[in-house]
TORKOL-4160 file (C-alpha; in steps of 0.2 Angstrom, whole numbers, padded with zeros to 4 digits, m for minus):
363
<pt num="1" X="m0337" Y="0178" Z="0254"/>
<pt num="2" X="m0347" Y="0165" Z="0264"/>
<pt num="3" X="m0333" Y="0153" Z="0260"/>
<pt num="4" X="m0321" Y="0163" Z="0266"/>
<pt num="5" X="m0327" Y="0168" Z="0283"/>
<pt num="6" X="m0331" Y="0148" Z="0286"/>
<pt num="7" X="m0311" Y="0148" Z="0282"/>
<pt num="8" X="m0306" Y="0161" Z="0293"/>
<pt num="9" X="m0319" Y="0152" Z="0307"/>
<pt num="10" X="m0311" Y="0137" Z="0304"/>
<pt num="11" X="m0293" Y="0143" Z="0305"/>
<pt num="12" X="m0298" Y="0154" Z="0323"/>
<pt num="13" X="m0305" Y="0138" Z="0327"/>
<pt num="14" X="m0290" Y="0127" Z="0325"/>
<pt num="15" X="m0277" Y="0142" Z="0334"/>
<pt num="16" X="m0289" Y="0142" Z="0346"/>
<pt num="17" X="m0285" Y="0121" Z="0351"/>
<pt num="18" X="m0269" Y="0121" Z="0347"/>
<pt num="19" X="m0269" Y="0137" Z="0361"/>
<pt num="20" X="m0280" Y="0127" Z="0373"/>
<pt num="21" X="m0267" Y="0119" Z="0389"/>
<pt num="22" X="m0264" Y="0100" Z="0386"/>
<pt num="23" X="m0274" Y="0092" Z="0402"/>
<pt num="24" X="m0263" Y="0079" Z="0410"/>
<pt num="25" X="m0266" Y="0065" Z="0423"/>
<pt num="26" X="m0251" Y="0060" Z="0432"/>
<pt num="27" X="m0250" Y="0041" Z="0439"/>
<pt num="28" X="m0239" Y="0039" Z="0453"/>
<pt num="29" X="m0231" Y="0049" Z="0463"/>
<pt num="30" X="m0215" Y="0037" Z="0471"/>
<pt num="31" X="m0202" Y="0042" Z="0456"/>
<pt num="32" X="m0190" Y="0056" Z="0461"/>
<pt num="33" X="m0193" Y="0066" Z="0446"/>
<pt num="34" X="m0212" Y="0068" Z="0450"/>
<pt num="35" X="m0204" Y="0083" Z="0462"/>
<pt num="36" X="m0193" Y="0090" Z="0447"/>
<pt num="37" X="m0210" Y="0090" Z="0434"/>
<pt num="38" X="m0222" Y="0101" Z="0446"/>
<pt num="39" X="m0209" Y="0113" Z="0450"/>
<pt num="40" X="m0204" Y="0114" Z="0432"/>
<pt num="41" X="m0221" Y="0115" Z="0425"/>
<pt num="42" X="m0237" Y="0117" Z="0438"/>
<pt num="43" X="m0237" Y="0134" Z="0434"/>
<pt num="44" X="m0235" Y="0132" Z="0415"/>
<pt num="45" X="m0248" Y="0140" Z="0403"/>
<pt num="46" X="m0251" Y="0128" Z="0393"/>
<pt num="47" X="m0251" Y="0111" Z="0405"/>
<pt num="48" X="m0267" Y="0109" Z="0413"/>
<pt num="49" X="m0264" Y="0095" Z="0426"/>
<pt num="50" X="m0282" Y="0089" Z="0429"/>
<pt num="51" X="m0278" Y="0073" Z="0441"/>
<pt num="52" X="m0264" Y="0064" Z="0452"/>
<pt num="53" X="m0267" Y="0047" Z="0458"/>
<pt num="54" X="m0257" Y="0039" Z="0471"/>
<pt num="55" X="m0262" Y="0024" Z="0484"/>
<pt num="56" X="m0248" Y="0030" Z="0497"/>
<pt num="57" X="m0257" Y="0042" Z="0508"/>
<pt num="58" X="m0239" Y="0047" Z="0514"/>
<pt num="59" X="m0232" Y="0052" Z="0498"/>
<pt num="60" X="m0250" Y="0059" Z="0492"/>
<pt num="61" X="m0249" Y="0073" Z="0508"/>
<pt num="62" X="m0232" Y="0076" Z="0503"/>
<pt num="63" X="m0236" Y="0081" Z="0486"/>
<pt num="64" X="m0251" Y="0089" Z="0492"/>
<pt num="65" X="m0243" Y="0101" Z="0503"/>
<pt num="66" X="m0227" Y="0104" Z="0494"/>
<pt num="67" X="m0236" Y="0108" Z="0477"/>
<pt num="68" X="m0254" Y="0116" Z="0486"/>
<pt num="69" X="m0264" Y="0102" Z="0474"/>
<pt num="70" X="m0281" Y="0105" Z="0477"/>
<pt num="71" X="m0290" Y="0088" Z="0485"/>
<pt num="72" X="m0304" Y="0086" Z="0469"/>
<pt num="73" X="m0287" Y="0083" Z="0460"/>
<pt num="74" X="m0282" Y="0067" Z="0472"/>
<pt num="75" X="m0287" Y="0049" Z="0469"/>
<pt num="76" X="m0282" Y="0034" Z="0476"/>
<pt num="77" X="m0282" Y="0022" Z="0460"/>
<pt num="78" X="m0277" Y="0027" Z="0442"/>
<pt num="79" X="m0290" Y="0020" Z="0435"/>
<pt num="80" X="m0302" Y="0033" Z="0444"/>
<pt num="81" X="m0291" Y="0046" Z="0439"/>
<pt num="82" X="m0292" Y="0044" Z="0422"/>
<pt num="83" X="m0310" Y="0039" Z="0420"/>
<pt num="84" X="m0316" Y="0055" Z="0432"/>
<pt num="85" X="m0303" Y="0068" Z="0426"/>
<pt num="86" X="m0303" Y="0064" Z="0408"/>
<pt num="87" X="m0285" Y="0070" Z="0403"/>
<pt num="88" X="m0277" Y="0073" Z="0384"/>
<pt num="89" X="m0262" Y="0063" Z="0391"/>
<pt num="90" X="m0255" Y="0052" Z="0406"/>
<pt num="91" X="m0237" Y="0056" Z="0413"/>
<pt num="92" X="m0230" Y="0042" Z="0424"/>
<pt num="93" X="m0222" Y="0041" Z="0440"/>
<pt num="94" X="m0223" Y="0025" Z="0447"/>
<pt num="95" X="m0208" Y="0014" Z="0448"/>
<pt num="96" X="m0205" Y="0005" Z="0434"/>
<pt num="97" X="m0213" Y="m0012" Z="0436"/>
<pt num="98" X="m0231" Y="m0004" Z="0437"/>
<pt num="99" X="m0226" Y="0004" Z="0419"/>
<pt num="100" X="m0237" Y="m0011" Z="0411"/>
<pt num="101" X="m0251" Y="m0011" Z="0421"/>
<pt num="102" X="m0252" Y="0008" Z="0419"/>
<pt num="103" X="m0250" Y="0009" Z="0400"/>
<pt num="104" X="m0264" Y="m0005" Z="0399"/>
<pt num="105" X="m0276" Y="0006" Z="0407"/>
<pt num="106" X="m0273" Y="0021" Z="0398"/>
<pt num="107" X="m0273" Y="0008" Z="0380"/>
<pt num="108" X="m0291" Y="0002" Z="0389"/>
<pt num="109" X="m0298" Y="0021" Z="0388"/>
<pt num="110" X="m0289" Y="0027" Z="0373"/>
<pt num="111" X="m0276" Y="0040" Z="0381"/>
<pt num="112" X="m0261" Y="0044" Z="0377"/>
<pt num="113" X="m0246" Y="0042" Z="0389"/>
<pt num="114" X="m0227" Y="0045" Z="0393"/>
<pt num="115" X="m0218" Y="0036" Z="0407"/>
<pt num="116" X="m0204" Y="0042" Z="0417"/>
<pt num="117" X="m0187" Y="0033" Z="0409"/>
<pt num="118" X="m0184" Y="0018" Z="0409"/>
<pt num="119" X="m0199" Y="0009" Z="0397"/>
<pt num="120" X="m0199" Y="m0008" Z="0409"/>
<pt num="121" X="m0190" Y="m0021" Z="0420"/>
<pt num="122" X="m0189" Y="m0034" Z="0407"/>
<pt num="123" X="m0191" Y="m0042" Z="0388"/>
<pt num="124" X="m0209" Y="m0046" Z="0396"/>
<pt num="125" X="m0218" Y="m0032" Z="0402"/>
<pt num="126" X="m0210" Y="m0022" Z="0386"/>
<pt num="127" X="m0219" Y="m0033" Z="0376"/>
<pt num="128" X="m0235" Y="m0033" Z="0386"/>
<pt num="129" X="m0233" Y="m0014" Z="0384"/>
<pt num="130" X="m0232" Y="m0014" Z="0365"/>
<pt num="131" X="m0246" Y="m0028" Z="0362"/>
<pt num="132" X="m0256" Y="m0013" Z="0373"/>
<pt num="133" X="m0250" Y="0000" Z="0360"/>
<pt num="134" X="m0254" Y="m0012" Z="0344"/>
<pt num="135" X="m0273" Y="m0016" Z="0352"/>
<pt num="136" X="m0276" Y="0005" Z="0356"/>
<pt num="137" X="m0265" Y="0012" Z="0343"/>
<pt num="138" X="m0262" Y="0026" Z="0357"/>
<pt num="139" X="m0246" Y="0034" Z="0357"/>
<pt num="140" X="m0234" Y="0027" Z="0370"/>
<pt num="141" X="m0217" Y="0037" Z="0374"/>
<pt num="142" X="m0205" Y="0037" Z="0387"/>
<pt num="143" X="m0196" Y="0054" Z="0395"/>
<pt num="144" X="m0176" Y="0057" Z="0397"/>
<pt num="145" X="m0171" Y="0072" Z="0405"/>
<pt num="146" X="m0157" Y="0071" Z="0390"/>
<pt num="147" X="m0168" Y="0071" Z="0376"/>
<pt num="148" X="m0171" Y="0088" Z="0378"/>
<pt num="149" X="m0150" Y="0092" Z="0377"/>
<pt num="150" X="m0146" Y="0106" Z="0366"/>
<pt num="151" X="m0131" Y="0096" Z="0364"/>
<pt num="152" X="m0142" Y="0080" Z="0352"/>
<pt num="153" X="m0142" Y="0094" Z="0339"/>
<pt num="154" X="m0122" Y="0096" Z="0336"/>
<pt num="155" X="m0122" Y="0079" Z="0338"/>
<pt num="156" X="m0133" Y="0075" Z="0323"/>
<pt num="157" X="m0124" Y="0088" Z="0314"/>
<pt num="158" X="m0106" Y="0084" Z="0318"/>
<pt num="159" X="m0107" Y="0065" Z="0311"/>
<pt num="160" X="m0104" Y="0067" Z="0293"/>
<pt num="161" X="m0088" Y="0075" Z="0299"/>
<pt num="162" X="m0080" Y="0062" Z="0310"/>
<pt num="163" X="m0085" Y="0047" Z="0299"/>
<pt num="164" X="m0092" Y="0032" Z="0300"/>
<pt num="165" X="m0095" Y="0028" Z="0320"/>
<pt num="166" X="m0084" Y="0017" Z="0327"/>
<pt num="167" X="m0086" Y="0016" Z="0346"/>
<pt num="168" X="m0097" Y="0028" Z="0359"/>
<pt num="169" X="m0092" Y="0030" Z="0376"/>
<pt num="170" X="m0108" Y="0035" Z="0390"/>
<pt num="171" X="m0106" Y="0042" Z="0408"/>
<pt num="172" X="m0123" Y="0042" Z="0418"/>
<pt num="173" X="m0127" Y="0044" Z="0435"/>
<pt num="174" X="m0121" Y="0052" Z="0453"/>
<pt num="175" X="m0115" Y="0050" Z="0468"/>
<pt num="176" X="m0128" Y="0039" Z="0474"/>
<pt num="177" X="m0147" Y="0038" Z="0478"/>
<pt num="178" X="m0147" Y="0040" Z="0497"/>
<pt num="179" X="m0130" Y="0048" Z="0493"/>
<pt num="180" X="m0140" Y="0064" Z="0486"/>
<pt num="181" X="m0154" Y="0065" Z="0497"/>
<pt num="182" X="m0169" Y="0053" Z="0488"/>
<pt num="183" X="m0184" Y="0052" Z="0494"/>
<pt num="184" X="m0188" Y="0036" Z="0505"/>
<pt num="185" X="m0203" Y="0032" Z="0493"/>
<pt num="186" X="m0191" Y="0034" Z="0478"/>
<pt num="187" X="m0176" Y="0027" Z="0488"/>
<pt num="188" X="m0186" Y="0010" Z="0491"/>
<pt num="189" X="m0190" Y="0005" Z="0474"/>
<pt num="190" X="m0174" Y="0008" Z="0469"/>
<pt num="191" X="m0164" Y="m0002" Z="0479"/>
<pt num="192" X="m0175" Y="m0015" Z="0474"/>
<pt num="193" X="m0174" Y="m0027" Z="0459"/>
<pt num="194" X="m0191" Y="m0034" Z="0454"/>
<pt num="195" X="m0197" Y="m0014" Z="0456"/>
<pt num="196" X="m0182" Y="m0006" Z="0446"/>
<pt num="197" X="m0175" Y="m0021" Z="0437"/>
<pt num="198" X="m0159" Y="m0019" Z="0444"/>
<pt num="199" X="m0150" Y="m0006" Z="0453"/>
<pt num="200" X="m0137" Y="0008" Z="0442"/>
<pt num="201" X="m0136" Y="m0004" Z="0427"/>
<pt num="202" X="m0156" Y="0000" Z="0425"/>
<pt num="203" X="m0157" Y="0017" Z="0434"/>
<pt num="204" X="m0145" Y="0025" Z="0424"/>
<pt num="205" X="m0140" Y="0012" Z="0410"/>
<pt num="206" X="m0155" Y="0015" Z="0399"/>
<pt num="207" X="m0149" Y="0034" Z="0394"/>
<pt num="208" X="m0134" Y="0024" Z="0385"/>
<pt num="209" X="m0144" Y="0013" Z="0376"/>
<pt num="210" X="m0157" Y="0026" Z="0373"/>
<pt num="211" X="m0144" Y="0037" Z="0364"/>
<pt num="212" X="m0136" Y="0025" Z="0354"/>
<pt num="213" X="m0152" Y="0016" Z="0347"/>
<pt num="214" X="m0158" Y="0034" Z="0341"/>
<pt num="215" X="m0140" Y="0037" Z="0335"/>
<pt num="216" X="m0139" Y="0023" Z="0326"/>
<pt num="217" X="m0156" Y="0022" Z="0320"/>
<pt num="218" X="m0162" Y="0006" Z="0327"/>
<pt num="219" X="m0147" Y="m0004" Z="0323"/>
<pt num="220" X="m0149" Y="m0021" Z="0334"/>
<pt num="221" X="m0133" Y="m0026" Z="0342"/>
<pt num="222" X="m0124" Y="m0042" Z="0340"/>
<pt num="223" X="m0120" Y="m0045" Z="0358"/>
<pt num="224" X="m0120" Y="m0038" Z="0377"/>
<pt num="225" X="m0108" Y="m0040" Z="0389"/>
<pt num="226" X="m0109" Y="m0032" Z="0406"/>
<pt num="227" X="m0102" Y="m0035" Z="0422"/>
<pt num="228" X="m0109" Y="m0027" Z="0440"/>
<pt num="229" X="m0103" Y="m0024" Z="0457"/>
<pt num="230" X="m0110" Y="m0018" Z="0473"/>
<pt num="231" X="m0098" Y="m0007" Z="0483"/>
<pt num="232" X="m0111" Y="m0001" Z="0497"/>
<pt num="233" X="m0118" Y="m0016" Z="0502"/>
<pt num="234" X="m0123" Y="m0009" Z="0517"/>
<pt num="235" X="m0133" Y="0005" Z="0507"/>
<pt num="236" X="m0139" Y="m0007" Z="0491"/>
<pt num="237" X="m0137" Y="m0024" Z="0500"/>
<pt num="238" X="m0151" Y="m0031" Z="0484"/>
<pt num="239" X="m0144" Y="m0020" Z="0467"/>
<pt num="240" X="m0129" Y="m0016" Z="0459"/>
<pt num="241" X="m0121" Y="0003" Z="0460"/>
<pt num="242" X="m0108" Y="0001" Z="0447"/>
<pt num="243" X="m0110" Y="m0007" Z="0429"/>
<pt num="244" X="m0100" Y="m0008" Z="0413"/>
<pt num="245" X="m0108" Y="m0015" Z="0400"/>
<pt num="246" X="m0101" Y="m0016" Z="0383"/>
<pt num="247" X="m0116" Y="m0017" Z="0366"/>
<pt num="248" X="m0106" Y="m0024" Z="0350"/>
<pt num="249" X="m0115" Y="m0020" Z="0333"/>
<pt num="250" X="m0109" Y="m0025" Z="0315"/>
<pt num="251" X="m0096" Y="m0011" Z="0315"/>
<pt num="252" X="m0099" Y="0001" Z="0332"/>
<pt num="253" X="m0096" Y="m0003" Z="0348"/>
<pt num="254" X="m0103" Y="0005" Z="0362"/>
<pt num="255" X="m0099" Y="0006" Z="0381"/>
<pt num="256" X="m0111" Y="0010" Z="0396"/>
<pt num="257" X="m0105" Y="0016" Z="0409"/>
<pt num="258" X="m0117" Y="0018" Z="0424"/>
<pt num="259" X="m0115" Y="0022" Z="0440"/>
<pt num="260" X="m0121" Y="0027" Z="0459"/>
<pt num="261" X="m0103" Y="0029" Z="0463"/>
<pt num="262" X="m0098" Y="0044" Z="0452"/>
<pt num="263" X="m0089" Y="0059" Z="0464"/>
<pt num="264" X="m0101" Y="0071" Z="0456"/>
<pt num="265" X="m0117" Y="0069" Z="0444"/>
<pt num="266" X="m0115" Y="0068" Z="0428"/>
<pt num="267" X="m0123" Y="0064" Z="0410"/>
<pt num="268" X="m0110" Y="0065" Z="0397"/>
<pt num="269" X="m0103" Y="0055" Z="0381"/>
<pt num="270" X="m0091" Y="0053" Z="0367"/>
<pt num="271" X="m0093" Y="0048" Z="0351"/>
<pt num="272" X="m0079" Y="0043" Z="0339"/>
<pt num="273" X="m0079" Y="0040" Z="0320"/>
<pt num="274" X="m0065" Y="0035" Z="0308"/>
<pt num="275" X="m0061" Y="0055" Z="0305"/>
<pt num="276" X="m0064" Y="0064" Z="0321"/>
<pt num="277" X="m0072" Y="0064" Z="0339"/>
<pt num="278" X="m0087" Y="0074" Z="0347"/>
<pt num="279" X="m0087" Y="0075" Z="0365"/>
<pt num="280" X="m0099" Y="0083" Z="0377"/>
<pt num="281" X="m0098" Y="0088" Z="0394"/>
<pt num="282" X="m0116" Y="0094" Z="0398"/>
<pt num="283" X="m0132" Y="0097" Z="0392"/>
<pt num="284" X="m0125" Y="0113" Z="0381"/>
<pt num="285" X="m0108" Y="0114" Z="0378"/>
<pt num="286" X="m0096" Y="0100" Z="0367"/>
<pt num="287" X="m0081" Y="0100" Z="0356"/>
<pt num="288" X="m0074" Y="0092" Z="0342"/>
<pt num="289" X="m0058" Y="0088" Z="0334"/>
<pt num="290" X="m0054" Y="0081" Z="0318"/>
<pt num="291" X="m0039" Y="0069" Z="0315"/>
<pt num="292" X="m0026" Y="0083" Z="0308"/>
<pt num="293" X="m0032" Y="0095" Z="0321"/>
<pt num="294" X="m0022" Y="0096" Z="0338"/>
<pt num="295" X="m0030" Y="0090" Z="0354"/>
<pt num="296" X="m0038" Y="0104" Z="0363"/>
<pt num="297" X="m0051" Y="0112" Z="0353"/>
<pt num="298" X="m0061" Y="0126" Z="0365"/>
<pt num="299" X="m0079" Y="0119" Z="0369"/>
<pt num="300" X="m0093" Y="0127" Z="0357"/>
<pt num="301" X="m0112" Y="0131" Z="0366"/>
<pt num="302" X="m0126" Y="0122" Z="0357"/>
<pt num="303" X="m0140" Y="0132" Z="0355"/>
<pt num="304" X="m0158" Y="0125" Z="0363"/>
<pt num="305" X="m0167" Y="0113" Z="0352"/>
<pt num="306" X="m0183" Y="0121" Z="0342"/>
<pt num="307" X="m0198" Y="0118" Z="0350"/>
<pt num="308" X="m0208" Y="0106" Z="0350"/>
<pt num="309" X="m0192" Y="0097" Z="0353"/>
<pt num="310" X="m0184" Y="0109" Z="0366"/>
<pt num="311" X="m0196" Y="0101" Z="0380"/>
<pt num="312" X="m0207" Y="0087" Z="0385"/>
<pt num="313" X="m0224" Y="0096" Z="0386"/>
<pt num="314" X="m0222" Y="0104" Z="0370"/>
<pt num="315" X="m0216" Y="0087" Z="0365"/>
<pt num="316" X="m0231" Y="0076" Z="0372"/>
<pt num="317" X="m0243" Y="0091" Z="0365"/>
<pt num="318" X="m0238" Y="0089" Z="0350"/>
<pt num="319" X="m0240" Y="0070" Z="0348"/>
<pt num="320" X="m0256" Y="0071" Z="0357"/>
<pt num="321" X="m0263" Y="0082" Z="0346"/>
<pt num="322" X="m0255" Y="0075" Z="0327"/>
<pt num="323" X="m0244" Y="0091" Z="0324"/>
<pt num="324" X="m0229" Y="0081" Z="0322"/>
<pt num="325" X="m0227" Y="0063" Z="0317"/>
<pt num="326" X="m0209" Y="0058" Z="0326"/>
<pt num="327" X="m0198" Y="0045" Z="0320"/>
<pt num="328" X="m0199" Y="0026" Z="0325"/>
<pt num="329" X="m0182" Y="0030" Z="0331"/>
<pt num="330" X="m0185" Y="0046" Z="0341"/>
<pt num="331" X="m0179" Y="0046" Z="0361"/>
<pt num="332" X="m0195" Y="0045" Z="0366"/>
<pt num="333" X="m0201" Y="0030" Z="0355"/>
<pt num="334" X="m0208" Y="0015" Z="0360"/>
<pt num="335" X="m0198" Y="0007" Z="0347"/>
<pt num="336" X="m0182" Y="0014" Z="0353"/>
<pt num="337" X="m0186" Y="0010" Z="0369"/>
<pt num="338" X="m0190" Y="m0008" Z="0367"/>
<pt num="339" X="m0173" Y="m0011" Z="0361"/>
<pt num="340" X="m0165" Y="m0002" Z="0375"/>
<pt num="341" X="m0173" Y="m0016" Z="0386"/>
<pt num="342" X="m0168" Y="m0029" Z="0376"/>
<pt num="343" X="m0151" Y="m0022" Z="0379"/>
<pt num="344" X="m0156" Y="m0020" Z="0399"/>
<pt num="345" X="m0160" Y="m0037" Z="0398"/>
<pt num="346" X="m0146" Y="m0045" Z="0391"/>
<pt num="347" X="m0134" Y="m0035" Z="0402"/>
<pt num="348" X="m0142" Y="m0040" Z="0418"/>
<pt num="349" X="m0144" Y="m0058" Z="0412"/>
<pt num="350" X="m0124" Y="m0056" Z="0407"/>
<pt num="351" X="m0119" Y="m0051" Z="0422"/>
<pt num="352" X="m0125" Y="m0064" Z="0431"/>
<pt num="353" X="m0118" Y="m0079" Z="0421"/>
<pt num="354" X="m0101" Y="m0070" Z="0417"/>
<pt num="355" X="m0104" Y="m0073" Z="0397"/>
<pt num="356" X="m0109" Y="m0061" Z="0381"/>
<pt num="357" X="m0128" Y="m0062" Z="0377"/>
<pt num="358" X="m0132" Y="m0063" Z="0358"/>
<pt num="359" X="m0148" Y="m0054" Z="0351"/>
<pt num="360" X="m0157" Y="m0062" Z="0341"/>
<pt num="361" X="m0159" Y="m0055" Z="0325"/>
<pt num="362" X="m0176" Y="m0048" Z="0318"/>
<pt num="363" X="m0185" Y="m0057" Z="0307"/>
């Protein structure tokens, strides 16, 4: 009897954590998508944001304001943040070059974090960031808005059907930054290239590689080949805002198409085998066709993912707290995503000699 109620203790115990909101920092405030997360999530049951730290006292009153965050919640430097708020987890949105120095100081205090895509600027500061992950053994992902498609789960699904993959075709972006109303303090670090590594080929660039990685389970490429073009110099006189970059693997061969000069937004993709094709056209609704069926086929509606997957909080509290033990290869990854900038990387380098970069092949 004893034993059993120390079970039963034990188990109230364990639903009580698992029931207890997951206390988050957030660092930086400059990327656009900071705005997207408090209105999606401040109010959210079981997030418990416990500190935002920001040098910008511009930006700071803006968040302030918008999103009623009480001042105790404010600091200037991350480092205060995070050793005066004691979050479960770090959320980042700075720009990207201040990825590195971010993730050092949460691998310096133990704390698990996720960063706004994409994972860095360059080959450098992605290794910095997994030397950081190897000393702390913290987890480190990164956050797509399309990880959390409905649409990845037909995907996964459909492939047996179509065959072997043979090409991938991806469509990211919008109409622009300024174009759709950024903010100035997101605005500026975009259109700069040692702050966002490049211009559209970063920005929006990374979803491509991102997808294809996971769908072909780390598979390193043979060669990238990208070429870039500015065609509102008088908006992005110092980054790109049109890329096509073209990944060659053994046997797949995948093509990137980013973009600040799509006449609509949009975050779609192809994927072809040697038996059929599945094509989506938002985050829920695809279709397929198999070779002997005729073109056409109606769109199906994928069904949301199961939880924790659905969502990146439920995602992040799940890793943070060892429920689920995700794939080396998942979209959030730090492996995924180091390849993704080695792909970056070699575009960007491509694209400004006119030649095909070769990856070097892992030892």
């Amino acid at each position: 009897m004893e034993t059993l109620i120390r079970l039963l203790l034990l188990l109230a115990c364990v639903n009580a954590f698992a029931q207890q909101p997951l206390r988050v920092g957030i660092a930086g405030l400059v990327h656009g998508h900071a705005g997207g997360f408090f209105r999606n999530y401040l109010q959210r049951p079981d997030l418990q944001i416990v500190g935002v730290s920001e040098a910008d006292p511009t930006v700071v009153a803006k968040y302030a304001g918008q999103y009623k965050l009480p001042q105790n919640l404010l600091f200037t430097t991350h480092a205060e943040m995070m050793d005066k708020a004691k979050p479960d987890a770090v959320m980042i949105f700075s720009n990207t070059f201040d990825h590195k120095a971010i993730v050092e100081l949460c691998a310096d205090r133990g704390i698990p974090v996720m960063m706004e895509k994409p994972l860095a600027v360059s080959v450098e500061h992605a290794q910095a960031i997994a030397n950081a992950q190897r000393r702390s053994g913290i987890p480190v992902m990164v956050n797509y808005e399309t990880t959390w498609y409905p649409v990845n789960a037909p995907i996964q699904h459909t492939l047996p059907k179509i065959g072997d993959i043979r090409r991938i075709v991806t469509h990211y972006g919008h109409q622009g930054p300024k174009e759709i109303g950024t903010g100035p303090e997101f605005l500026n670090w975009l259109r700069d290239p040692a702050k966002n590594g490049a211009g559209a080929l970063f920005d929006f660039g990374c979803y491509g590689a991102n997808f294809a990685t996971w769908l072909l389970h780390g598979e390193r490429p043979l060669s990238v080949f990208a070429v870039t073009h500015t065609n509102k110099p008088d908006i992005y006189p110092n980054v790109d805002d049109e890329a096509t970059i073209v990944v060659q693997y053994a046997k797949v061969q995948l093509i990137i198409q980013p973009s600040w000069n799509w006449p609509f937004s949009r975050k779609d993709m192809e994927v072809y085998g040697q038996t059929g094709e599945i094509v989506t056209s938002n985050p829920r609704l695809f279709r397929t066709r198999l070779k002997d069926e005729k073109p056409g086929q109606p769109e199906q509606t994928a069904v949301p993912l199961p939880a924790p997957h659905d969502d990146v909080i439920h995602y992040l509290t799940a890793v943070v707290r060892r429920q689920i033990n995700p794939d080396r290869w998942d979209l959030s990854s730090l492996e995924n995503n180091l390849l993704v900038t080695e792909i970056l990387d070699a575009a960007r380098q491509s694209a400004k000699t006119g030649k095909a970069v070769a990856l070097k092949p892992h030892r």
